[in-house]
C-alpha atoms as one frame of an Amber mdcrd trajectory, in Angstrom:
protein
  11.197  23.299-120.664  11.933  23.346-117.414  11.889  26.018-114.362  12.804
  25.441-110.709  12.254  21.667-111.458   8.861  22.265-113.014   8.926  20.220
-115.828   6.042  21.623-119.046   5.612  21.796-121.957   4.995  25.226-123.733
   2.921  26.531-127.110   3.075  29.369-128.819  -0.588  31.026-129.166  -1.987
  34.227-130.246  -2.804  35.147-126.403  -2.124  38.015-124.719  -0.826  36.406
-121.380   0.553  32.898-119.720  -1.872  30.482-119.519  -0.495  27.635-117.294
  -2.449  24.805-116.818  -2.271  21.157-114.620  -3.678  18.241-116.286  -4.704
  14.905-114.240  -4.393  12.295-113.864  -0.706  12.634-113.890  -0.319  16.264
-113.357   1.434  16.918-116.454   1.773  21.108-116.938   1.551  22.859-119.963
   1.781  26.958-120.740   0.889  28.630-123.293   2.230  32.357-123.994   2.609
  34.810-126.744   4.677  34.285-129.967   7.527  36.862-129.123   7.571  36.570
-124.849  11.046  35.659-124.345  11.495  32.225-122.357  13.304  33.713-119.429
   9.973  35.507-118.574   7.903  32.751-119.146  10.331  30.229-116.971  10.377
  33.314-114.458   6.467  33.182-114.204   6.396  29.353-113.702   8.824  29.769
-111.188   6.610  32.049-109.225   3.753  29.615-109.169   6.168  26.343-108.440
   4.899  25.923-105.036   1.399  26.338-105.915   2.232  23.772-108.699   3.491
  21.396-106.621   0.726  21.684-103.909  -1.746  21.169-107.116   0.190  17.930
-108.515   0.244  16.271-104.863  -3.348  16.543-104.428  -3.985  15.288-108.228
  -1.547  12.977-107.412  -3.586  11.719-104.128  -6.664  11.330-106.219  -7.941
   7.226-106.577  -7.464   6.227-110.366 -10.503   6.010-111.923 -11.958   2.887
-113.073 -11.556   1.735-116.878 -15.112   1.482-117.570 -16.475  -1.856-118.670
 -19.798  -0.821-120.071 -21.268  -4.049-117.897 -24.732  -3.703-115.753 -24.058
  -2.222-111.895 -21.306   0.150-113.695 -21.639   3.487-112.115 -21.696   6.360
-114.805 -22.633  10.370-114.006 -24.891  11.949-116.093 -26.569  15.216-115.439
 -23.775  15.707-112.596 -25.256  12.441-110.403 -23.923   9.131-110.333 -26.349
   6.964-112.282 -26.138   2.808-112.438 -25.914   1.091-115.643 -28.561  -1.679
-116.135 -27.926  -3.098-120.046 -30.869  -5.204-121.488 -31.226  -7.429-124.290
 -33.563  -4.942-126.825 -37.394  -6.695-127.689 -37.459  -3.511-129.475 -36.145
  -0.280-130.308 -32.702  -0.112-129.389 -31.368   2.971-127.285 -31.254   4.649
-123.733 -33.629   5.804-121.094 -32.656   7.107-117.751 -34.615   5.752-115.389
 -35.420   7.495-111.939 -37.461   5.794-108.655 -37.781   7.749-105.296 -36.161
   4.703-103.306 -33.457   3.758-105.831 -30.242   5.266-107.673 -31.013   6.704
-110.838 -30.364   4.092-113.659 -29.073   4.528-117.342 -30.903   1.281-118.490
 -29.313   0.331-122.424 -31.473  -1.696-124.371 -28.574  -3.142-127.087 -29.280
  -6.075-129.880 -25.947  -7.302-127.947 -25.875  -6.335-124.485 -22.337  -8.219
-124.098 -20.762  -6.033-126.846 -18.909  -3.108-125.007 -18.820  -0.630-128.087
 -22.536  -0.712-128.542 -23.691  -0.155-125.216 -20.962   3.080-125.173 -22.455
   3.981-128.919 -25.875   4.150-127.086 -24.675   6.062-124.224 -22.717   8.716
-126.535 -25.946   9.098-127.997 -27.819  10.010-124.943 -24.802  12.275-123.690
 -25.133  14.225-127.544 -29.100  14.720-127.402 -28.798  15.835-123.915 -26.187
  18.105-124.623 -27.816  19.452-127.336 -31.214  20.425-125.828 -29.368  21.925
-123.004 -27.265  24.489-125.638 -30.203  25.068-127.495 -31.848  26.348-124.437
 -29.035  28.237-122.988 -27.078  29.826-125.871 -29.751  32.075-127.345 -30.178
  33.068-123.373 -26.052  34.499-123.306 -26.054  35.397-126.742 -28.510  37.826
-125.734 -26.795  38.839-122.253 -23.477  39.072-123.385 -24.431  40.744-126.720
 -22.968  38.468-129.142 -23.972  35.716-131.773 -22.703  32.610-132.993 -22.369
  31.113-136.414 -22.064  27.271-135.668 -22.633  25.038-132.790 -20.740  21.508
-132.610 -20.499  18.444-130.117 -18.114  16.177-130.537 -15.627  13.697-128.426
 -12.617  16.098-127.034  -9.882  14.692-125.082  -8.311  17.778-123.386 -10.700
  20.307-123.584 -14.309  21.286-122.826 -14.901  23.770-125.090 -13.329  26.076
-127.923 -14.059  28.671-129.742 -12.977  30.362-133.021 -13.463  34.080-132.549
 -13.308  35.091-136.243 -16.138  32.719-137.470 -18.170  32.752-134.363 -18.286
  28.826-134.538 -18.297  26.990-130.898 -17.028  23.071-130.093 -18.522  21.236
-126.634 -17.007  18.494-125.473 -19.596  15.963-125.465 -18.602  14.266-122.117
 -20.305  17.665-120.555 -23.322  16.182-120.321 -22.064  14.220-117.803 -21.678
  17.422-115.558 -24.221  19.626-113.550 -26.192  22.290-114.778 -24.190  25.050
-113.436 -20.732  24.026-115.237 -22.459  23.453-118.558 -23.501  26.861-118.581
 -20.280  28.254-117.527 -18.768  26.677-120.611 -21.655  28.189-122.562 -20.541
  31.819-120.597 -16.913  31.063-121.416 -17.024  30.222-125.077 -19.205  33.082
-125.968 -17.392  35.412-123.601 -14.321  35.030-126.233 -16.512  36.510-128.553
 -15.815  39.858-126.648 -12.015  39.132-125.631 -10.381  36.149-127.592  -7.289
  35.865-124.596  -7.813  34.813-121.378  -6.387  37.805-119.651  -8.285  40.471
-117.250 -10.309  41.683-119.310 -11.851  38.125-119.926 -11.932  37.126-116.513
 -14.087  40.537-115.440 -16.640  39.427-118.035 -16.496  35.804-116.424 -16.617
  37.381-112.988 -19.533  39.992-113.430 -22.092  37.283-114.785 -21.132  34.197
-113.255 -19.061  35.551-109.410 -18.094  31.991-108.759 -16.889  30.664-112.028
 -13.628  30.044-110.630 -14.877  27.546-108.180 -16.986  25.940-111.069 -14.003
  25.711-113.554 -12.074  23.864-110.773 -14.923  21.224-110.289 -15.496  20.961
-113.781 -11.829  20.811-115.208 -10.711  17.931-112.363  -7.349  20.053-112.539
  -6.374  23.757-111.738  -5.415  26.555-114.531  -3.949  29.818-114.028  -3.304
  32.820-115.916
């Protein structure tokens, strides 16, 4: 569709309100709204935010490309929300990953890979250290909101997500993190852990959400625009 030359692309969801959101790197916009809102409201509401669209997709827009990563030693790669250097070793050993931290020197992800030329195994060994830290960090902090926020989970998954950091299914109680958060600071992965389980209480994203957001976590607005590398409204 398109709305005072706002180009998106909308979906139909079981939500109470518009969610609009801008994606990078190419600022593509997509809304999602309620089965039965009529598309005249839902062009009117885009229209509304077009400037604020447009002032979003320039500075996306104005953002360097990142670099297709090469998996090669002196690659830079965050973890734990820092910029760590990739050093990838020949294994005499156990093969794997160990991060590697010196007062004078960058923090370094050192791979030790039967191949250290082959690409897909040095990812394979970084996914793995990106899962197991993940992991220990939800087992830590999800019995800590669970209790807070008054609600419990059934299952709790990691796995590779492309457009999303998180997502939950508010009938089962069963939560999906992106495993690329482990590449982000504290603070955002437990936001994500506040978000998810705050759908437990409210499945849309409307007020009601946002004041449970807002009471436990003031600046989560600030942490889901860091995080999300683009801007979402609702």
């Amino acid at each position: 569709m398109t709305s005072a030359g706002i180009e998106f692309e909308l979906t139909r969801k079981r939500v109470k309100n518009i969610n609009l959101r801008i994606h990078p790197p190419d600022g593509r916009v997509t809304v999602s709204a309620p089965p039965r809102m009529s598309k005249a409201r839902i062009a009117a509401f885009v229209a509304a935010k077009a400037d604020w669209i447009r002032h979003h997709q320039a500075r996306i827009a104005a953002q360097p490309p990142r670099p297709e990563l090469r998996y090669v030693t002196g690659e830079e790669h965050r973890f734990l929300g820092a910029a760590h250097v990739l050093e990838v070793r020949r294994a005499t050993g156990r093969v794997g990953t160990e991060v590697v931290e010196a007062a004078a020197a960058p923090p370094r992800l050192v791979v030790h890979a039967r191949d250290p030329h082959d690409a897909t195994e040095v990812q394979r060994h970084l996914e793995r250290l990106q899962r197991r830290e993940l992991q220990r960090r939800l087992d830590a902090l999800i019995p800590e909101w669970e209790e807070r926020l008054g609600v419990r989970t059934t299952r709790i998954r990691i796995r590779a997500m492309k457009r999303k950091w998180g997502a939950c299914r508010t009938r089962t109680g069963d939560i999906v993190f992106n495993r690329s958060l482990a590449a982000e600071p504290p603070r955002a992965v437990e936001y994500l852990v506040l978000h998810e389980l705050a759908h437990l209480i409210e499945p849309s994203h409307g007020p009601r959400f946002q004041a449970i957001l807002t009471e436990h976590m003031p600046d989560w607005r600030a942490v889901e625009t860091a995080l999300n590398g683009r801007v979402t409204t609702r």
